[in-house]
PyMOL Python script that loads the backbone (N, CA, C, O; Angstrom):
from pymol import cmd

cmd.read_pdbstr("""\
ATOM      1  N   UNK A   1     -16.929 -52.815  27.516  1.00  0.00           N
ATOM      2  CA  UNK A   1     -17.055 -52.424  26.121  1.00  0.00           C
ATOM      3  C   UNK A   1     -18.461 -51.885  25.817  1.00  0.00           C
ATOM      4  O   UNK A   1     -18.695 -50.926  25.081  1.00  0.00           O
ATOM      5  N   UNK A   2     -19.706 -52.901  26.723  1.00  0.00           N
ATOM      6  CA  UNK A   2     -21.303 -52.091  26.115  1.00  0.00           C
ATOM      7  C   UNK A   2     -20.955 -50.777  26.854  1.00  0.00           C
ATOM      8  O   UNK A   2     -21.421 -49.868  26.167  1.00  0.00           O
ATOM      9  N   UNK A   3     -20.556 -50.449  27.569  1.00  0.00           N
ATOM     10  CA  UNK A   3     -20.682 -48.939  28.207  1.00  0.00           C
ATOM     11  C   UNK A   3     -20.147 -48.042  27.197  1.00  0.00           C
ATOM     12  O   UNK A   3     -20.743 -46.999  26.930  1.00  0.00           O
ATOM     13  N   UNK A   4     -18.827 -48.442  26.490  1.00  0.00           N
ATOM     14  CA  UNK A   4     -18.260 -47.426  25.559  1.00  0.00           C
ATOM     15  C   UNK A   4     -18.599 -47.588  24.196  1.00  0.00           C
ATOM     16  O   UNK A   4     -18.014 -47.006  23.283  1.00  0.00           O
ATOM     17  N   UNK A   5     -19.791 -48.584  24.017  1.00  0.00           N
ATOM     18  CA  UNK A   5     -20.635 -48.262  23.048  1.00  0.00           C
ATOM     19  C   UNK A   5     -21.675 -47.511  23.015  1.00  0.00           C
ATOM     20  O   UNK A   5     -22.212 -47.123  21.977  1.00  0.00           O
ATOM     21  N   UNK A   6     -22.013 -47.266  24.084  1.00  0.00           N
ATOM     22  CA  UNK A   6     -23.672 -46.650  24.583  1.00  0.00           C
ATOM     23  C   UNK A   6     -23.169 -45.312  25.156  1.00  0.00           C
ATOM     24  O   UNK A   6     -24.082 -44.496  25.284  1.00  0.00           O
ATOM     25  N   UNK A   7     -21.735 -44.798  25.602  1.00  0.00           N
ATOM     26  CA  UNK A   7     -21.315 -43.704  25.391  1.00  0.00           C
ATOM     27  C   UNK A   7     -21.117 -42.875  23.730  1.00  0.00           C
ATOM     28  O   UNK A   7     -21.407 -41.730  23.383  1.00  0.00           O
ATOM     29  N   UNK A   8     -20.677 -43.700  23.182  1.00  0.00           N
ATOM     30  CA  UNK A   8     -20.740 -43.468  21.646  1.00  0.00           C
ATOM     31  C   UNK A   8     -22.128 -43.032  21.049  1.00  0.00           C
ATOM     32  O   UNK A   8     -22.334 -42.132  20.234  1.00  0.00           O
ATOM     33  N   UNK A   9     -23.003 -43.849  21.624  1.00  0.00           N
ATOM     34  CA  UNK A   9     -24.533 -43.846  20.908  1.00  0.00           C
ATOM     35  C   UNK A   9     -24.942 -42.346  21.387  1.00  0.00           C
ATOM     36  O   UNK A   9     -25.361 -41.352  20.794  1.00  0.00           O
ATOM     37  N   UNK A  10     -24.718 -42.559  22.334  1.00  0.00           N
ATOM     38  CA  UNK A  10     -25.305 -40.990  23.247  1.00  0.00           C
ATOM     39  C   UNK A  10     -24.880 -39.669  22.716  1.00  0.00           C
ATOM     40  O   UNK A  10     -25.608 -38.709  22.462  1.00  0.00           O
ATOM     41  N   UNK A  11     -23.151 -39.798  22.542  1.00  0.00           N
ATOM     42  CA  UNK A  11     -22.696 -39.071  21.718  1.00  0.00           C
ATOM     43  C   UNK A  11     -22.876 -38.152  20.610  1.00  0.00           C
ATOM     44  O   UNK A  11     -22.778 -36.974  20.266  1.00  0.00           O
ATOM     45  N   UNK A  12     -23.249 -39.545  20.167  1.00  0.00           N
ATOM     46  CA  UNK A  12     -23.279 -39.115  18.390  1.00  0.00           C
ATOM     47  C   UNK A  12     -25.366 -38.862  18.550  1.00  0.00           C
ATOM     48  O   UNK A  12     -25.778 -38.146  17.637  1.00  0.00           O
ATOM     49  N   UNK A  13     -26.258 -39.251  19.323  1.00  0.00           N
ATOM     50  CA  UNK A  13     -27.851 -38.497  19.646  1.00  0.00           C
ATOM     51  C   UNK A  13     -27.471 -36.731  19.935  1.00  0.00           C
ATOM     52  O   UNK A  13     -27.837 -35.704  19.364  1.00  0.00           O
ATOM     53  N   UNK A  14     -26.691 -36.966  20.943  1.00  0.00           N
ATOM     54  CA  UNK A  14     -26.513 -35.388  21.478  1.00  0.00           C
ATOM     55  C   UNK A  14     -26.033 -34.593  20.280  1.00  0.00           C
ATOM     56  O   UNK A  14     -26.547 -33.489  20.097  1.00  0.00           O
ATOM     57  N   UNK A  15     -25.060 -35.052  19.405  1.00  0.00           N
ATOM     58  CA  UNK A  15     -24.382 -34.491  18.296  1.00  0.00           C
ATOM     59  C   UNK A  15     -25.557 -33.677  17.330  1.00  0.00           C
ATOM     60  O   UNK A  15     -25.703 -32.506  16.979  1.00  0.00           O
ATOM     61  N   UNK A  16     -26.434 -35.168  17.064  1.00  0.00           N
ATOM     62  CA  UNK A  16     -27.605 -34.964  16.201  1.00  0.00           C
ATOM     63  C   UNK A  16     -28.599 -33.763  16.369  1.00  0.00           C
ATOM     64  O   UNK A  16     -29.021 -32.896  15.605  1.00  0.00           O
ATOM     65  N   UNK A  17     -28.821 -34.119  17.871  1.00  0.00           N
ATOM     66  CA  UNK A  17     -29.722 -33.331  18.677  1.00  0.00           C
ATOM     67  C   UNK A  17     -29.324 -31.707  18.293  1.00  0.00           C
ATOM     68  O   UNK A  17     -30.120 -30.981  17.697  1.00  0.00           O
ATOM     69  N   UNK A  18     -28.186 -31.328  18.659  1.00  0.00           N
ATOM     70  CA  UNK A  18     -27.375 -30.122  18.170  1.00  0.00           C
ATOM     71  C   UNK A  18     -27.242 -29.538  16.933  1.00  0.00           C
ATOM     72  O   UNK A  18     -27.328 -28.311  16.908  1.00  0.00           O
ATOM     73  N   UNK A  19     -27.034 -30.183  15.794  1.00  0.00           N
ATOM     74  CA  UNK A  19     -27.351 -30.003  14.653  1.00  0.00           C
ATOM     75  C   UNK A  19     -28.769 -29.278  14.372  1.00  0.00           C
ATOM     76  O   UNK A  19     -28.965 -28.112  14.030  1.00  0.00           O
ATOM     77  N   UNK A  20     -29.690 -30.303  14.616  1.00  0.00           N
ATOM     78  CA  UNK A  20     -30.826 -30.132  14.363  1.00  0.00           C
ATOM     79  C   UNK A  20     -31.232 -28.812  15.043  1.00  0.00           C
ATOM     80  O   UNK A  20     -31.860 -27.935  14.447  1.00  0.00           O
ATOM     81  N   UNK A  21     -30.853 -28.726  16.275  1.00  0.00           N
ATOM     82  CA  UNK A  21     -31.011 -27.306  17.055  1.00  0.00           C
ATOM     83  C   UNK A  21     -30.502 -26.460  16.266  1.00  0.00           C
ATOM     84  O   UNK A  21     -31.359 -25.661  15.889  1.00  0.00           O
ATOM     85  N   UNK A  22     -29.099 -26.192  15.676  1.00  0.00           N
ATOM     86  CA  UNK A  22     -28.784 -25.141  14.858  1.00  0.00           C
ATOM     87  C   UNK A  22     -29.387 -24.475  14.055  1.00  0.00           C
ATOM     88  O   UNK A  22     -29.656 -23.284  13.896  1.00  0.00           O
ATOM     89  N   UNK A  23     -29.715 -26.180  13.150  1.00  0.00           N
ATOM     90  CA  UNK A  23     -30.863 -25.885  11.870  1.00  0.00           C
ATOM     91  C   UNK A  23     -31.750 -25.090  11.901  1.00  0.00           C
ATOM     92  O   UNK A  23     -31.722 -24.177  11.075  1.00  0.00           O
ATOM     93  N   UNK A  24     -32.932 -25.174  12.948  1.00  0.00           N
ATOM     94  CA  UNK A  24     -34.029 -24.804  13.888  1.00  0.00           C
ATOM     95  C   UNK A  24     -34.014 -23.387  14.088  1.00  0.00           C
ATOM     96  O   UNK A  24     -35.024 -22.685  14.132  1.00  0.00           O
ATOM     97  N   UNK A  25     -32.538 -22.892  14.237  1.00  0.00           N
ATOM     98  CA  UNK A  25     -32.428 -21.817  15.136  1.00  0.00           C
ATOM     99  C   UNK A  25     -31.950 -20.576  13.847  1.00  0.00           C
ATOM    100  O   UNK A  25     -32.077 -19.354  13.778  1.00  0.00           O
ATOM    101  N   UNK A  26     -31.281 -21.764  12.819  1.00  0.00           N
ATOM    102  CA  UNK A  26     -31.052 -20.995  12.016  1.00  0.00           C
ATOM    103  C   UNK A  26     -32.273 -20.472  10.718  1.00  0.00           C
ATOM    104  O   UNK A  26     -32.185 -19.555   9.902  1.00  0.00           O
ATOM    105  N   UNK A  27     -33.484 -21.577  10.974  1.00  0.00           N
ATOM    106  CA  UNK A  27     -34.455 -21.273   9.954  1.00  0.00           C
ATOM    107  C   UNK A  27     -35.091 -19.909  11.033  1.00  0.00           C
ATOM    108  O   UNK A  27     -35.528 -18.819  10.663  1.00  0.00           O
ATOM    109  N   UNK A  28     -34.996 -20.264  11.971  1.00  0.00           N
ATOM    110  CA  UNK A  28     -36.246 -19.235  12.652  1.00  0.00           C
ATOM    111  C   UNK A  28     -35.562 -17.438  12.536  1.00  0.00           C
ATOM    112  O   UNK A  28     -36.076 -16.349  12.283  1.00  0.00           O
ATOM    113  N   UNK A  29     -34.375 -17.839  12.827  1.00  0.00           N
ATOM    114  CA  UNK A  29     -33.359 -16.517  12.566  1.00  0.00           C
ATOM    115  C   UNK A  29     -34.221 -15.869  10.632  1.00  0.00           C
ATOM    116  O   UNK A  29     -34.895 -14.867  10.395  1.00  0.00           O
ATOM    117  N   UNK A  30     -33.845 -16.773   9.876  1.00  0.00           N
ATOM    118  CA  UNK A  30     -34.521 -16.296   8.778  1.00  0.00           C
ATOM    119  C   UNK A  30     -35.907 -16.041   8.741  1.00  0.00           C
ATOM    120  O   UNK A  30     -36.255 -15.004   8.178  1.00  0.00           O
ATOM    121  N   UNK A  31     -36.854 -16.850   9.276  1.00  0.00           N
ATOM    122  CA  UNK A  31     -38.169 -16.451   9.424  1.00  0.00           C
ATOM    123  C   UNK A  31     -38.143 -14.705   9.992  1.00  0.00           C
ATOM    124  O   UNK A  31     -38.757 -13.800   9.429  1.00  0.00           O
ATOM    125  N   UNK A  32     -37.179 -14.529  11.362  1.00  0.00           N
ATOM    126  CA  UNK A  32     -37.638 -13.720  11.693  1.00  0.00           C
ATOM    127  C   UNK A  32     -37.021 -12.542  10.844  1.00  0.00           C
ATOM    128  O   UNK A  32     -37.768 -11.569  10.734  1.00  0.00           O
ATOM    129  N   UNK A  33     -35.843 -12.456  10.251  1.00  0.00           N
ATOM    130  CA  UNK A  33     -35.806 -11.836   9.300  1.00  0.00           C
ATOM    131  C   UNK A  33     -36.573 -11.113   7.878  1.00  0.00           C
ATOM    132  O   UNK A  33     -36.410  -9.962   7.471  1.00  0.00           O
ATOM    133  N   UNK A  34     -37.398 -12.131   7.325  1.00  0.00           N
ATOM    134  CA  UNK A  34     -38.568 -12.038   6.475  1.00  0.00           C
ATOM    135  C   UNK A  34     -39.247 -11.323   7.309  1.00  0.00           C
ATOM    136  O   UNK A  34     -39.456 -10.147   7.011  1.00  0.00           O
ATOM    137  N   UNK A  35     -39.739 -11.840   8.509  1.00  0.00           N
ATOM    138  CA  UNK A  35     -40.817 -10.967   8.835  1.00  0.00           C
ATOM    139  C   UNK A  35     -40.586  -9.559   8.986  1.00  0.00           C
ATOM    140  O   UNK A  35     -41.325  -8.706   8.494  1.00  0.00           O
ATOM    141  N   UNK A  36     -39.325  -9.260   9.821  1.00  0.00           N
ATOM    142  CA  UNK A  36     -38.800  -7.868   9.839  1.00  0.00           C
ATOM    143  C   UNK A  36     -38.963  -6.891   8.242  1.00  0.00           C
ATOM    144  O   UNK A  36     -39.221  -5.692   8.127  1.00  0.00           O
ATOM    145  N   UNK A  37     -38.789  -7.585   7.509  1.00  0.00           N
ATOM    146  CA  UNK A  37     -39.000  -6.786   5.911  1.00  0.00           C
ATOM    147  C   UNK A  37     -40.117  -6.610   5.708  1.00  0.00           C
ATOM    148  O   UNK A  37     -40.718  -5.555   5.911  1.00  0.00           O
ATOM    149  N   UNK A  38     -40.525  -7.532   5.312  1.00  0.00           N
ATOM    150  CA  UNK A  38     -42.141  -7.569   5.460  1.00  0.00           C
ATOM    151  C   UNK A  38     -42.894  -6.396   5.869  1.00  0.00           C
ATOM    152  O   UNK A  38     -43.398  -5.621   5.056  1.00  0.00           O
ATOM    153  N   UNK A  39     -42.999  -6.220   7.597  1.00  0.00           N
ATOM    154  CA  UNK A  39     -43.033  -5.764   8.132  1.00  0.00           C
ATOM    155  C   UNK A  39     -42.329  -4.214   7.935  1.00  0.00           C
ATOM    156  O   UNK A  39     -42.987  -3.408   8.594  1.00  0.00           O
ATOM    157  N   UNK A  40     -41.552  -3.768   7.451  1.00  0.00           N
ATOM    158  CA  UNK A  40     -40.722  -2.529   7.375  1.00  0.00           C
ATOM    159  C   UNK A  40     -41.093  -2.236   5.759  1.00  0.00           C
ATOM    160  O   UNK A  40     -40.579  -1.186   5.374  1.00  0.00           O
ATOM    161  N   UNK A  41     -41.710  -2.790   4.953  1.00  0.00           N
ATOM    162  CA  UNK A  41     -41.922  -2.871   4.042  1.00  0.00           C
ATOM    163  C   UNK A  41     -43.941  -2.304   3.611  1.00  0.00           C
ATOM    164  O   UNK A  41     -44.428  -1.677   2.670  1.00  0.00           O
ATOM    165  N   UNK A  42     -44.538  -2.936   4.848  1.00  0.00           N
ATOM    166  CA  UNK A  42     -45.748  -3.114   5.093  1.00  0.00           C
ATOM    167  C   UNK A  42     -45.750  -0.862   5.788  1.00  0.00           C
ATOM    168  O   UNK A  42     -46.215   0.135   5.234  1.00  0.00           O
ATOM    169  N   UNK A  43     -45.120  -1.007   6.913  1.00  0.00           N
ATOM    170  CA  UNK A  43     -45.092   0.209   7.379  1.00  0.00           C
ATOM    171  C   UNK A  43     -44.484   0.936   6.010  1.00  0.00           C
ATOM    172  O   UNK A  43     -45.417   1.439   5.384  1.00  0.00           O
ATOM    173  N   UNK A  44     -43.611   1.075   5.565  1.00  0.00           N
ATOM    174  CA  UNK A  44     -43.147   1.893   4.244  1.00  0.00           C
ATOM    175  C   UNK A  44     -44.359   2.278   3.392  1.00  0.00           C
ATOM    176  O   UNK A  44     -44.469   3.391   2.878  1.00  0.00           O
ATOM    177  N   UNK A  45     -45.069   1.509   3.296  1.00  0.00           N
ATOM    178  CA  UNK A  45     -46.517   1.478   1.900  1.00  0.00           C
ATOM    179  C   UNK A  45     -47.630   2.519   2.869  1.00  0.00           C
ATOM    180  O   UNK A  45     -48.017   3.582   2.385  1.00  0.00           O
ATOM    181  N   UNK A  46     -48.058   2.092   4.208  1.00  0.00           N
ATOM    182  CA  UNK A  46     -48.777   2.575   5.102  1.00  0.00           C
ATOM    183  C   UNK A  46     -48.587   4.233   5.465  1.00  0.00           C
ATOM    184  O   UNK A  46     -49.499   4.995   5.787  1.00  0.00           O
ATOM    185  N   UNK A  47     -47.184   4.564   5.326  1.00  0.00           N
ATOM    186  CA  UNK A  47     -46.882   5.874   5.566  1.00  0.00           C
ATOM    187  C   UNK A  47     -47.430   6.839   4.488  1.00  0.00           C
ATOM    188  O   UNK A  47     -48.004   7.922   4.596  1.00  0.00           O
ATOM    189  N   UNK A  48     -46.831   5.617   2.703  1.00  0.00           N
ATOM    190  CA  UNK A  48     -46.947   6.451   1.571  1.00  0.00           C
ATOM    191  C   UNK A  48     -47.885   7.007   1.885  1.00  0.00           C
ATOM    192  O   UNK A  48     -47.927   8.236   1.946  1.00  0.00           O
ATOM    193  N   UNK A  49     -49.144   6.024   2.238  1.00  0.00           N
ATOM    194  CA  UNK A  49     -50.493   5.609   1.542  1.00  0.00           C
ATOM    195  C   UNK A  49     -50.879   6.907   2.808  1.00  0.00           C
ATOM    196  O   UNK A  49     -51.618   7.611   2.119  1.00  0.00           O
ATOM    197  N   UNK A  50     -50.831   7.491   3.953  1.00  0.00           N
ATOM    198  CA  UNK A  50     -51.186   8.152   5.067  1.00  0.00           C
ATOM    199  C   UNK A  50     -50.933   9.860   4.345  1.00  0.00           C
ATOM    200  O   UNK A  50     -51.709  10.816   4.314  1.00  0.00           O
ATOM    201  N   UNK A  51     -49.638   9.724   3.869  1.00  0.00           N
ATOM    202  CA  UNK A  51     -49.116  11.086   3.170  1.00  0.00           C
ATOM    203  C   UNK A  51     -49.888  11.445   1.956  1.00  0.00           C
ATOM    204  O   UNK A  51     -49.735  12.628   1.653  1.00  0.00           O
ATOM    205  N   UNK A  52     -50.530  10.897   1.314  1.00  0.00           N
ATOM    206  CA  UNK A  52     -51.104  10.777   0.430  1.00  0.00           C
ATOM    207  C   UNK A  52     -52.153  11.172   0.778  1.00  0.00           C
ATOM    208  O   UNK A  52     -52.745  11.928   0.008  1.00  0.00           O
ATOM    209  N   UNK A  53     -52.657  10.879   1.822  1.00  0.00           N
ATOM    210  CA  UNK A  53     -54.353  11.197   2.210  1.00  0.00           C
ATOM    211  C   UNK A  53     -54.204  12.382   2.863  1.00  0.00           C
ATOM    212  O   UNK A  53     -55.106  13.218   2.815  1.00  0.00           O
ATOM    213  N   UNK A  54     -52.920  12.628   3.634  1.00  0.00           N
ATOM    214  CA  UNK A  54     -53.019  13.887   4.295  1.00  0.00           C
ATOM    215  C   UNK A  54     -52.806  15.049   2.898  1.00  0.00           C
ATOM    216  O   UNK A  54     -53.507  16.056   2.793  1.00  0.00           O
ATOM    217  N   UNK A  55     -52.041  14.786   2.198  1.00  0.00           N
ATOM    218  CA  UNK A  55     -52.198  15.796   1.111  1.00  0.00           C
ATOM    219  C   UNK A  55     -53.463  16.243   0.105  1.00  0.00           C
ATOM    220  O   UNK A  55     -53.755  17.294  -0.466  1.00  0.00           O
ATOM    221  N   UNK A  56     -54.142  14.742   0.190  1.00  0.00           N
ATOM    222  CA  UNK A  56     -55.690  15.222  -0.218  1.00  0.00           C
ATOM    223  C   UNK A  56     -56.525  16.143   0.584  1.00  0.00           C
ATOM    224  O   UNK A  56     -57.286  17.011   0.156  1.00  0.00           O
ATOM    225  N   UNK A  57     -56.155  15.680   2.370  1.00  0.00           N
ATOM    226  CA  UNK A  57     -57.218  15.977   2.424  1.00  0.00           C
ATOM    227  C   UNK A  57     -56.772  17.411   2.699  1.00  0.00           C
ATOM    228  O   UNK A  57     -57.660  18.070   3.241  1.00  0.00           O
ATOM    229  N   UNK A  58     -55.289  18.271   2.404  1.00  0.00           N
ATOM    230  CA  UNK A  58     -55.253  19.780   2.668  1.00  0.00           C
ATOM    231  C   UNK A  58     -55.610  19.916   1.615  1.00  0.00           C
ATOM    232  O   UNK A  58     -55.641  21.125   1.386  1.00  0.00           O
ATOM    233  N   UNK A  59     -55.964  19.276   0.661  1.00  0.00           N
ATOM    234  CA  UNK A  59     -56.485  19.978  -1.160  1.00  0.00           C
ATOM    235  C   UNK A  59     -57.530  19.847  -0.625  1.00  0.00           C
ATOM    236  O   UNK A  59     -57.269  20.697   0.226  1.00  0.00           O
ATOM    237  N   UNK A  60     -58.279  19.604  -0.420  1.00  0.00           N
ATOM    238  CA  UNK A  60     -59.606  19.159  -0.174  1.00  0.00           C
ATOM    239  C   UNK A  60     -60.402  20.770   1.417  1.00  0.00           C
ATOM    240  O   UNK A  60     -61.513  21.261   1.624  1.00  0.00           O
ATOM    241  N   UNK A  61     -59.550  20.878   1.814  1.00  0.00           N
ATOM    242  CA  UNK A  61     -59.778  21.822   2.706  1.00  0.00           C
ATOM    243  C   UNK A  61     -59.400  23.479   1.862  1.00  0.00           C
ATOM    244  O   UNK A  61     -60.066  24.513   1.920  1.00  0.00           O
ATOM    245  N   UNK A  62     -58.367  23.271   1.266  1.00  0.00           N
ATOM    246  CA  UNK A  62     -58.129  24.528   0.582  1.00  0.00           C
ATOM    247  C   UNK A  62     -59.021  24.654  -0.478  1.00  0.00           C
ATOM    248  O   UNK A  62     -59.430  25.779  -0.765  1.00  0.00           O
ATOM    249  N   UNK A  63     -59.400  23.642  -1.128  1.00  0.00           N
ATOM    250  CA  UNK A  63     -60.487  24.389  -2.127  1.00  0.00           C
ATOM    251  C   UNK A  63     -61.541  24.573  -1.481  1.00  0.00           C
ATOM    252  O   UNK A  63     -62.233  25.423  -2.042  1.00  0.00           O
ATOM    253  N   UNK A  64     -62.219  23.980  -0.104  1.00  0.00           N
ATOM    254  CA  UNK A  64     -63.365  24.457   0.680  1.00  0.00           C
ATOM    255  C   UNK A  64     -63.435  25.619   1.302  1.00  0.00           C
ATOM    256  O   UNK A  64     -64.507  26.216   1.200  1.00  0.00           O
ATOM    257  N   UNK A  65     -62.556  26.123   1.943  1.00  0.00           N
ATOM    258  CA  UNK A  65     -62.005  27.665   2.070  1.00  0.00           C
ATOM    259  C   UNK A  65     -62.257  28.751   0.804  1.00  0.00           C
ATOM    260  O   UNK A  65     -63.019  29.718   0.812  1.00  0.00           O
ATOM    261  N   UNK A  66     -61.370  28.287  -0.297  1.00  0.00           N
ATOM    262  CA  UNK A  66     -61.397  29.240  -1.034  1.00  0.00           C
ATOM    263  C   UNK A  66     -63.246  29.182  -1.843  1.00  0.00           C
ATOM    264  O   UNK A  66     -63.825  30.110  -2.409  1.00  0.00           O
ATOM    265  N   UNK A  67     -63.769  27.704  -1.590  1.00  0.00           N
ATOM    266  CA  UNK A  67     -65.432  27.895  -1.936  1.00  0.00           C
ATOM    267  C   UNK A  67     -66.441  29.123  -1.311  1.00  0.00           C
ATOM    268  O   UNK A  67     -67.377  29.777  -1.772  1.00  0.00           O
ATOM    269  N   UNK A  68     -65.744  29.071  -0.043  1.00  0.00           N
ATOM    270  CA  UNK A  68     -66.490  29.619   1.111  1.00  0.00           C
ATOM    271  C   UNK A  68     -65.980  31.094   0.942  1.00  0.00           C
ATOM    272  O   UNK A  68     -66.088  31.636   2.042  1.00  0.00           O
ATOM    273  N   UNK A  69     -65.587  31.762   0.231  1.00  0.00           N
ATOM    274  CA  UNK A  69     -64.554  32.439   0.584  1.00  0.00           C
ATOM    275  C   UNK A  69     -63.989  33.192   1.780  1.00  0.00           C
ATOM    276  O   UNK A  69     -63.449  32.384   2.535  1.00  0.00           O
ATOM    277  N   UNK A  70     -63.903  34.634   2.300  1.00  0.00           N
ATOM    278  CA  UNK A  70     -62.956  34.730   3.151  1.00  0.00           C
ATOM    279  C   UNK A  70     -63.849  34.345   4.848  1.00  0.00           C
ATOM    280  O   UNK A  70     -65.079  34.294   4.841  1.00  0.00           O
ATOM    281  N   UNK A  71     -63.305  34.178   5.771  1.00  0.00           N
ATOM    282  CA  UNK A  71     -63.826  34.385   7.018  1.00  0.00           C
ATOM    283  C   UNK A  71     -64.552  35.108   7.511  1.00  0.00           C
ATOM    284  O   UNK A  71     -64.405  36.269   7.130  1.00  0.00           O
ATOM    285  N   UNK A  72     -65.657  34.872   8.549  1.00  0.00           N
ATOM    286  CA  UNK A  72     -66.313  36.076   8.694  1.00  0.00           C
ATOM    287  C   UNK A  72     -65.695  36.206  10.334  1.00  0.00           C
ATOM    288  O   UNK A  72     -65.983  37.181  11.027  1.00  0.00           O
TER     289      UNK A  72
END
""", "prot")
cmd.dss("prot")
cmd.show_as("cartoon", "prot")
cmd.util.cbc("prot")
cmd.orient("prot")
């Protein structure tokens, strides 16, 4: 009978054990999710923010051209 209690005990640890693994596996699944946005979110702003500067800086070249005016 102690054996098929201490099979039981083991049982129902391993059971636990598993659970808790799910849990674990299922927070980190979401962590890594957040981060993916985040992240895709972070690059999204970085591009604006790049396009933005590249458009200054062809304003910024075209009115220096037309300062200078034509080529020699």
């Amino acid at each position: 009978m102690a054996a098929l209690e201490r099979l039981a005990e083991t049982q129902d640890i391993l059971d636990r054990t598993e659970a808790l693994a799910a849990r674990q596996r299922h927070r980190v699944e979401q962590s890594r999710t957040q981060l993916l946005e985040k992240i895709s979110r972070t690059q999204d702003e970085h591009s604006a923010v790049l396009a933005q500067h590249g458009a200054m800086l062809t304003e910024i070249l075209s009115i220096l051209r037309d300062a200078n005016g034509p080529a020699r």
